[in-house]
C-alpha positions as CSV (number, residue, x, y, z in Angstrom):
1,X,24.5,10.1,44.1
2,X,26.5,11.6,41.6
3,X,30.6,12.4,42.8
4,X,30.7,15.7,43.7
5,X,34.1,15.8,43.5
6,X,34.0,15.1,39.4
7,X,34.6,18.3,38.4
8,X,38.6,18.2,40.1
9,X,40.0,15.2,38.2
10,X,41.3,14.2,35.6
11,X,41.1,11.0,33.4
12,X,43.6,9.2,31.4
13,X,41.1,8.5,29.1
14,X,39.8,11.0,27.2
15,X,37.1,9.0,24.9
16,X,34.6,12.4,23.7
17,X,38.2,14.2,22.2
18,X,38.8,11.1,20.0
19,X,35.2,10.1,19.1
20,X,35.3,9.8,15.9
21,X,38.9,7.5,15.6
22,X,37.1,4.9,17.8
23,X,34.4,5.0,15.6
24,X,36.5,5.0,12.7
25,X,38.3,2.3,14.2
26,X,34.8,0.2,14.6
27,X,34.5,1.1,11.0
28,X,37.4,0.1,9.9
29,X,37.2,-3.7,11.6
30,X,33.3,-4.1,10.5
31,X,34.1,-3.9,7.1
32,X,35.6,-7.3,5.9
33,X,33.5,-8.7,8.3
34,X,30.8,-6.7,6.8
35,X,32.3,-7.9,2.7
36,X,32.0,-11.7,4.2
37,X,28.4,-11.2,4.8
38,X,28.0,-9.9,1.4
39,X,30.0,-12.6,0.0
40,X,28.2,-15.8,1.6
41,X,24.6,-14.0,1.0
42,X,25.2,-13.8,-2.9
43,X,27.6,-17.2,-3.4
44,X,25.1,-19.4,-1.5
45,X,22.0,-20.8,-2.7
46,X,20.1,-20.4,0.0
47,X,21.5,-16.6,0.3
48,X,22.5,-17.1,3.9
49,X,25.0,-14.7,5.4
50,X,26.7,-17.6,7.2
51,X,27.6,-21.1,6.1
52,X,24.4,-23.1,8.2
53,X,24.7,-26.3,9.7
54,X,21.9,-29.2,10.0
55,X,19.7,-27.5,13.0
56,X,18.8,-25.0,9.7
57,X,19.6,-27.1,6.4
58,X,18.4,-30.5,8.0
59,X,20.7,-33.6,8.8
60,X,21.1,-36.9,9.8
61,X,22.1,-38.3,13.6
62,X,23.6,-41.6,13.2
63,X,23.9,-43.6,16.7
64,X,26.3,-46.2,17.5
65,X,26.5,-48.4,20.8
66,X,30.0,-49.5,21.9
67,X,31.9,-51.2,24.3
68,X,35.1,-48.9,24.6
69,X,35.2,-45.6,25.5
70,X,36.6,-42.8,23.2
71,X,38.8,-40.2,24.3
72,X,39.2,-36.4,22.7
73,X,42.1,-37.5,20.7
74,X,40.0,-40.5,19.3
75,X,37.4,-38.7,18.6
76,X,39.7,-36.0,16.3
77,X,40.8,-39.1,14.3
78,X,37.7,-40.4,13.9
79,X,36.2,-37.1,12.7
80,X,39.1,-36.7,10.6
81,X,38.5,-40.2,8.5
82,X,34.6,-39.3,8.1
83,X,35.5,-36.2,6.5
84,X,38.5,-37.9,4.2
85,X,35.2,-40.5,3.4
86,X,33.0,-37.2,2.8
87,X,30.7,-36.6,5.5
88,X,30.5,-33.2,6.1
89,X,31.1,-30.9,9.2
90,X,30.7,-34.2,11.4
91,X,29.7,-33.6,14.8
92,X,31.1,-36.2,17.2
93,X,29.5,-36.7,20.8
94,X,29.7,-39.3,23.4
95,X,27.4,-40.0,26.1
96,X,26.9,-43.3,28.0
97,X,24.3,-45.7,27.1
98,X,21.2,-45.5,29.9
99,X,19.5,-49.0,28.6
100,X,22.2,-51.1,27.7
101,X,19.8,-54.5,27.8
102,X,18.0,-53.1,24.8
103,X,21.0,-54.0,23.1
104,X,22.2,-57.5,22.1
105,X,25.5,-57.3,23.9
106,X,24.9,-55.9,27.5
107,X,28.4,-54.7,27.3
108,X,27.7,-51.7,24.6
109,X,27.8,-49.3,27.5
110,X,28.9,-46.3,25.5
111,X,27.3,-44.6,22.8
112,X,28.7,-43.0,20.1
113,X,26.5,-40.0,17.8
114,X,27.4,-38.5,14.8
115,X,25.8,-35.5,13.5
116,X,25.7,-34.6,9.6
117,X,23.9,-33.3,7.0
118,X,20.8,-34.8,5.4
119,X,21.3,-39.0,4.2
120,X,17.5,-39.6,3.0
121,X,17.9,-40.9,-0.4
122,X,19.9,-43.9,-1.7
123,X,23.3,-41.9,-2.2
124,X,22.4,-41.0,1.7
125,X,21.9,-44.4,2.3
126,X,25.2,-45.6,0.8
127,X,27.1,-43.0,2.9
128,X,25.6,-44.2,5.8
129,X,27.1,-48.1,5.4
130,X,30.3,-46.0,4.6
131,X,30.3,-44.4,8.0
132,X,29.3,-47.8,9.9
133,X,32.4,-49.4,8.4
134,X,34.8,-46.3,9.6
135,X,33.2,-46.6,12.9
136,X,33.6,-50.6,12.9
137,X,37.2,-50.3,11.9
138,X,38.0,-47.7,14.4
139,X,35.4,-48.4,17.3
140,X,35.7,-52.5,19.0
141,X,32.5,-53.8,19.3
142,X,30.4,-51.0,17.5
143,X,26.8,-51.7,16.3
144,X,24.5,-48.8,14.9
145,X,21.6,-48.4,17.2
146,X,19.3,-45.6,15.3
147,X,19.3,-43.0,12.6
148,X,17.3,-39.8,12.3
149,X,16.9,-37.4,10.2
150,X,15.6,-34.0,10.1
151,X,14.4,-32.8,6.9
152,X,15.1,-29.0,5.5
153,X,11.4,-27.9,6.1
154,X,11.9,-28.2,10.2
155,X,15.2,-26.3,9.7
156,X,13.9,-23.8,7.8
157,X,11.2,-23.2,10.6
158,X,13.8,-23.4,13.0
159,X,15.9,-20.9,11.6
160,X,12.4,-18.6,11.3
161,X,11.7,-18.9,14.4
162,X,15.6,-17.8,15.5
163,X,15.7,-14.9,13.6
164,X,12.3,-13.6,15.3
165,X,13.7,-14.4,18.5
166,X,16.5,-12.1,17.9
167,X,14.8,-9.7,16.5
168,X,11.9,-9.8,19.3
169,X,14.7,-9.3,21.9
170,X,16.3,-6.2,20.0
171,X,13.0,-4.6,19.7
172,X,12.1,-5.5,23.7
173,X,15.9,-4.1,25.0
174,X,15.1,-0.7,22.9
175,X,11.9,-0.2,24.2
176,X,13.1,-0.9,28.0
177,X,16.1,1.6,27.6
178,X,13.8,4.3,26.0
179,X,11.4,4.0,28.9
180,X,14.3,3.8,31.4
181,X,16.5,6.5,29.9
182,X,15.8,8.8,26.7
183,X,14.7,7.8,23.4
184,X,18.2,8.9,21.9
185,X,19.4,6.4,24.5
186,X,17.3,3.4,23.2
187,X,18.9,3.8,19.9
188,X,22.3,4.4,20.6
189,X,21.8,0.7,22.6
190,X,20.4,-0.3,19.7
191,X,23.6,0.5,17.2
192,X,26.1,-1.0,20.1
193,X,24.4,-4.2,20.3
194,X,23.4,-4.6,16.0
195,X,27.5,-3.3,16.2
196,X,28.5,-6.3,18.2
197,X,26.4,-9.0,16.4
198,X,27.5,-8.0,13.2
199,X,31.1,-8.3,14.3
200,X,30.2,-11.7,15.8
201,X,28.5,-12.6,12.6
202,X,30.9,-11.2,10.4
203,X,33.6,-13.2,12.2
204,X,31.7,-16.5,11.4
205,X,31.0,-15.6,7.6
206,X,34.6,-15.5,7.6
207,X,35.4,-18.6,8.9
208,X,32.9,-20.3,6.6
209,X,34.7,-18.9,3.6
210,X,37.8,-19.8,4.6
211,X,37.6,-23.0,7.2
212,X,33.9,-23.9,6.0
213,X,32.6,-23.3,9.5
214,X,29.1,-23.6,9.7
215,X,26.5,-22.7,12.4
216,X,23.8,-24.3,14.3
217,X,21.6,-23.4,17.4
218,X,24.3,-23.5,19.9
219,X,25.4,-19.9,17.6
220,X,22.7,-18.7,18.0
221,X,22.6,-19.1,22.0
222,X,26.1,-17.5,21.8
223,X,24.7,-14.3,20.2
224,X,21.6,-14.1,22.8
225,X,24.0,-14.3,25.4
226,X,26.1,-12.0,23.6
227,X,22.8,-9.0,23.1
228,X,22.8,-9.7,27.4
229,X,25.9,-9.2,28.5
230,X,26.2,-6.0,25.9
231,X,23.2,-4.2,26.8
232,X,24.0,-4.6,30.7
233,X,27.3,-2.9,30.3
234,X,25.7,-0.7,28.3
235,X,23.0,0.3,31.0
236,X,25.8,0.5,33.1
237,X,27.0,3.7,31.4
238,X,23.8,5.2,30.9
239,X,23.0,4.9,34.3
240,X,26.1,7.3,35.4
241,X,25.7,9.3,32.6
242,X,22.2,10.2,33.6
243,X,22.8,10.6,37.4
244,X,25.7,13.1,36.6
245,X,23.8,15.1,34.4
246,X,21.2,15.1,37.1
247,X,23.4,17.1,39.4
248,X,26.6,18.3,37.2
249,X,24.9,19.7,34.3
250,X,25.5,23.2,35.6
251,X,28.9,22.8,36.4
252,X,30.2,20.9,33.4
253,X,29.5,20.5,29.6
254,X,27.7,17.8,28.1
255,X,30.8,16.4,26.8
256,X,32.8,16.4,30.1
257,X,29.9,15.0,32.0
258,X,30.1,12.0,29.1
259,X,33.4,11.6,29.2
260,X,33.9,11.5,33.2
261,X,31.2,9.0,33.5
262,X,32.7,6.4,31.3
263,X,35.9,6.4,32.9
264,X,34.0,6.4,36.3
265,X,32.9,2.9,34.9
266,X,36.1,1.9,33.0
267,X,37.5,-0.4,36.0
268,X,34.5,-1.9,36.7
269,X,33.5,-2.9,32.6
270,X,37.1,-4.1,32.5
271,X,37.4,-6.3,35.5
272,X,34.2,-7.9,35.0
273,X,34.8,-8.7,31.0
274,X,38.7,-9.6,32.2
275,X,37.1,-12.4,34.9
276,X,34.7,-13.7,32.3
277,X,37.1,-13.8,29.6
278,X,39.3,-16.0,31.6
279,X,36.9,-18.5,32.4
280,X,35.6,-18.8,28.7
281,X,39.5,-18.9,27.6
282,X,39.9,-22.0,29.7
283,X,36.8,-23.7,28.3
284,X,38.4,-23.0,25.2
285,X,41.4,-24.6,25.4
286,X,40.3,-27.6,27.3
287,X,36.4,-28.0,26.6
288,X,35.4,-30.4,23.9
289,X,35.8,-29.4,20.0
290,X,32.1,-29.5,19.9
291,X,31.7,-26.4,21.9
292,X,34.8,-24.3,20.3
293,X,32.6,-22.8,18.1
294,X,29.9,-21.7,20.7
295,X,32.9,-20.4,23.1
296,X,34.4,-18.7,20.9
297,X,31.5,-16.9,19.5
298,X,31.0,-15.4,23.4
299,X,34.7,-14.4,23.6
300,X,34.7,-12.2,20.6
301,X,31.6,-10.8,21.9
302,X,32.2,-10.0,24.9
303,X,35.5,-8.8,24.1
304,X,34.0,-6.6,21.4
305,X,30.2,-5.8,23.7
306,X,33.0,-4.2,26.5
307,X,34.8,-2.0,23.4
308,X,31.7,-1.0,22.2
309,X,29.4,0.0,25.5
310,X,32.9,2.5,26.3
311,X,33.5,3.7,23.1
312,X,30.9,3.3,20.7
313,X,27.9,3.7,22.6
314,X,29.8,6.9,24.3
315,X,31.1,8.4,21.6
316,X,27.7,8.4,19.7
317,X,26.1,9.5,23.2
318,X,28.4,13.0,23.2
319,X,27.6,13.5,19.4
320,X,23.7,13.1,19.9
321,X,24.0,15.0,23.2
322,X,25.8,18.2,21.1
323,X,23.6,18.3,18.6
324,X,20.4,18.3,20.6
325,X,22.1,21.1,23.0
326,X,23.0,23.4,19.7
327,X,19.8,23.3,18.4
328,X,18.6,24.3,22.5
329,X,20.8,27.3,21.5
């Protein structure tokens, strides 16, 4: 039931009067994230708007057995020698070794892997007996224990099959929120959430130009969860918006109805992105370098998905809403 009492207060925030600077402002951050894109798709070969890593390009998984454990701090030296040898982008992991009497010492309980790009061919194959002797010098008791490799044709189909995920679960959000709202609503959802995964995107395309991050699977998990947690907040808004139009329309303008109903939902978009922010900040700082990347990629979204479901998505909404009710006229 809409708040009867709507039509008596007044907001601090008046988002429908200043429209078009928070859409400007959108604007005005897209666009070198927006030039990075452009950048990476016509400098690459593979005309890729981000720098990829093995999941899509193909790569090599080294595995070691040892019988000392490695700590974080270890494990930034050791990445940092394989890349002065190199190897590139190395992904460190360690895990602990389920069937240690397949090994020759019983002791290797501790096992070391090391993620990098494709090693097939002889050069790959001298790279590889460069690696083994960093690890040997810097793990005791280290043997190698397996190496595969995935070729570029399964990360080519992997990458296919990510981008028709993506765009599967674009097309499948619009058609719910047309069915559930209005059509203008579906596509206003639409323009938040292609808003917030380009900025996501356009983030990453920077750091690959300037700290040659690439991007694997985990990313791409990052911007799924990022499309949910957008489109919810999102709904969020529509959903007031629609029950005060329901019972205000006659009482207030289009525009005032808008504006009310987002700052009806302001506190409630800001505590729960505030919350979730703090927990993905802490996994930040003290989660393993291996998932910086993926946080980070959900911070910035979220962070941008909250922005853009208040202001974006609202200030397109009143725009929309007067131009369907002047041509009513």
């Amino acid at each position: 039931m809409a708040d009867t009492n709507i039509t008596k207060k007044k907001y601090v925030l008046d988002i429908v009067k200043f429209r078009y600077f928070w859409l400007g402002l959108s604007m005005l951050f897209l666009l070198p994230c927006i030039v990075a894109i452009i950048y990476l798709s016509v400098t690459q070969p593979n005309h890729a708007p981000l720098k990829l890593g093995i999941d899509f390009t193909g790569g090599t998984i080294l595995q070691y057995s040892s019988s000392k454990s490695i700590d974080t701090k270890e494990l930034g030296v050791l990445r940092e020698k394989l890349e002065n040898i190199g190897v590139q982008n190395p992904v460190i992991q360690t895990t602990v070794n389920q069937n240690p009497t397949e090994d020759k010492d019983k002791s290797l309980t501790n096992l070391i892997s090391i993620r990098t790009t494709f090693l097939g061919d002889k050069e790959g194959q001298k790279k590889v007996n460069e690696i083994t002797q960093v690890i040997s010098s810097d793990v005791e008791n280290s043997q190698l224990v397996q190496v595969n490799s995935v070729g570029p044709t399964l990360g080519s189909e992997l990458l296919k099959n990510t981008l028709i995920a993506l765009i599967f679960s674009f097309i499948v959000m619009v058609i719910y929120i047309s069915f559930r709202f209005k059509t203008e609503y579906g596509w206003i959802a639409l323009i938040a959430l292609f808003h917030d995964t380009l900025f996501v995107v356009g983030i990453f395309a920077l750091k690959g130009i300037f700290f040659s991050t690439t991007i694997d699977s985990l990313f791409i998990t990052a911007i799924l969860t990022v499309i949910g947690y957008s489109i919810n907040d999102t709904i969020v808004v529509f959903d007031r918006v629609r029950e005060n139009m329901r019972f205000l329309a006659k009482k207030m303008t289009t525009s005032e109805i808008i504006n009310a109903s987002i700052n009806q939902t302001l506190a409630r978009s800001i505590n729960t992105s505030a919350t979730t922010l703090f927990t993905l900040f802490a996994l930040y700082l003290f989660g393993g370098s291996t998932i910086k990347d993926f946080v980070l990629a959900i911070i910035i979204g979220i962070a941008v998905g909250s922005y853009s479901s208040i202001f974006v998505a609202g200030s397109l909404l009143s725009i929309v809403k007067d131009k369907m009710s002047k041509k009513h006229v």
